[in-house]
C-alpha positions in Angstrom: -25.2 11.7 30.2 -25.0 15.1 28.7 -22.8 15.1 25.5 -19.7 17.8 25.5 -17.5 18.8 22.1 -15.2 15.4 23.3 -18.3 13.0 23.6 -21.0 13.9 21.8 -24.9 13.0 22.3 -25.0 8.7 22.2 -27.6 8.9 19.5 -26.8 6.0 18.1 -26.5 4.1 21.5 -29.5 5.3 23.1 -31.5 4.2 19.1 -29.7 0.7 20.1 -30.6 0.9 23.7 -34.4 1.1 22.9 -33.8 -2.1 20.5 -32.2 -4.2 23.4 -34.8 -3.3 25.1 -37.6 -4.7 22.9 -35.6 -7.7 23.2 -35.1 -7.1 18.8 -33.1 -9.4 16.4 -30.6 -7.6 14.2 -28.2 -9.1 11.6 -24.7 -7.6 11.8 -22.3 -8.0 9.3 -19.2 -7.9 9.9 -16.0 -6.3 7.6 -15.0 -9.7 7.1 -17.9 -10.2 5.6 -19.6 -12.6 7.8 -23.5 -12.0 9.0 -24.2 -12.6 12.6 -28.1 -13.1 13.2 -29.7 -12.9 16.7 -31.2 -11.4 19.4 -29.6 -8.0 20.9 -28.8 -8.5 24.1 -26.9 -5.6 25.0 -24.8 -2.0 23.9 -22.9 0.1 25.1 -21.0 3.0 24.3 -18.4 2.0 21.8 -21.4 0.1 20.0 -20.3 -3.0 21.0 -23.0 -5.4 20.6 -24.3 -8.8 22.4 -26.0 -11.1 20.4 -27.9 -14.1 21.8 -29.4 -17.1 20.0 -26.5 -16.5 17.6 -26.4 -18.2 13.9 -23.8 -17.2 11.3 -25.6 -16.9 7.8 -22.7 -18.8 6.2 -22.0 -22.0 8.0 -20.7 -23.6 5.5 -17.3 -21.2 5.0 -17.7 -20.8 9.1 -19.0 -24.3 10.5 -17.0 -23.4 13.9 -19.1 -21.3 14.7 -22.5 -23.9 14.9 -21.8 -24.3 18.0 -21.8 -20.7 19.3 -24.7 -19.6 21.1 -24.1 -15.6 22.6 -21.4 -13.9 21.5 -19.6 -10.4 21.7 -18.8 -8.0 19.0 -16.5 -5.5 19.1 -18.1 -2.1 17.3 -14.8 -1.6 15.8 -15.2 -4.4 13.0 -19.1 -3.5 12.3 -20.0 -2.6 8.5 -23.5 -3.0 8.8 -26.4 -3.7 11.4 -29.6 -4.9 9.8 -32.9 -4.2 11.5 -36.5 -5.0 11.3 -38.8 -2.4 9.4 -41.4 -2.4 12.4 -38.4 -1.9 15.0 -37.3 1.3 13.5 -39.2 4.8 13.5 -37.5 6.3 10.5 -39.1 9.8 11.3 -38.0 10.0 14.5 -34.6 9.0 13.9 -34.0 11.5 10.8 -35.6 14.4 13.3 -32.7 13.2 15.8 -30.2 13.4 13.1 -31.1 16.7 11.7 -31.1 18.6 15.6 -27.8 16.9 15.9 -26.2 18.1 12.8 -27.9 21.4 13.2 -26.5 21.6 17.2 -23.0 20.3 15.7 -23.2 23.5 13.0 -24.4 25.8 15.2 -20.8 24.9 17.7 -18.6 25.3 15.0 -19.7 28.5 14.4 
């Protein structure tokens, strides 16, 4: 999918994508401060996430959720995704970054 001034490149999604792919585990933390730990299952576009093999980090403020095994979250209450070191090319990812700010620059012009 070719990104347009409305929808830009999914350079975040298609980052994600590759990590669902490897089958990773990711912490997210959510802006209610709870941590979700598990393995991503799937993203999509609004960075909506999938987690399977779920555990909360706190189960003692959330024991309802012990029992939860998948579980969907919505990318608009996302603060923070913690990866793996060794599932992350920081290079590559900066380079990305820096051709899309530049291609963004150069549009505004």
């Amino acid at each position: 999918m070719a990104g347009s001034a409305l929808w830009p490149e999914p350079l975040f999604f298609n980052f994600f994508q590759t990590l669902v792919e490897k089958g990773a585990n990711v912490t997210i933390e959510l802006k209610n401060d709870l941590q979700l730990t598990g393995r991503l299952h799937a993203v999509d576009q609004y960075l909506n996430f999938k987690l399977s093999n779920v555990t909360a980090n706190d189960t003692e403020r959330y024991p309802h959720l012990l029992s939860v095994v998948n579980c969907f979250v919505r990318g608009s209450v996302v603060r923070y995704v913690f990866l793996n070191s060794s599932d992350v090319k920081t290079e590559e990812l900066q380079e990305l970054c820096r051709r899309e700010a530049m291609k963004q620059s150069s549009e505004k012009k």
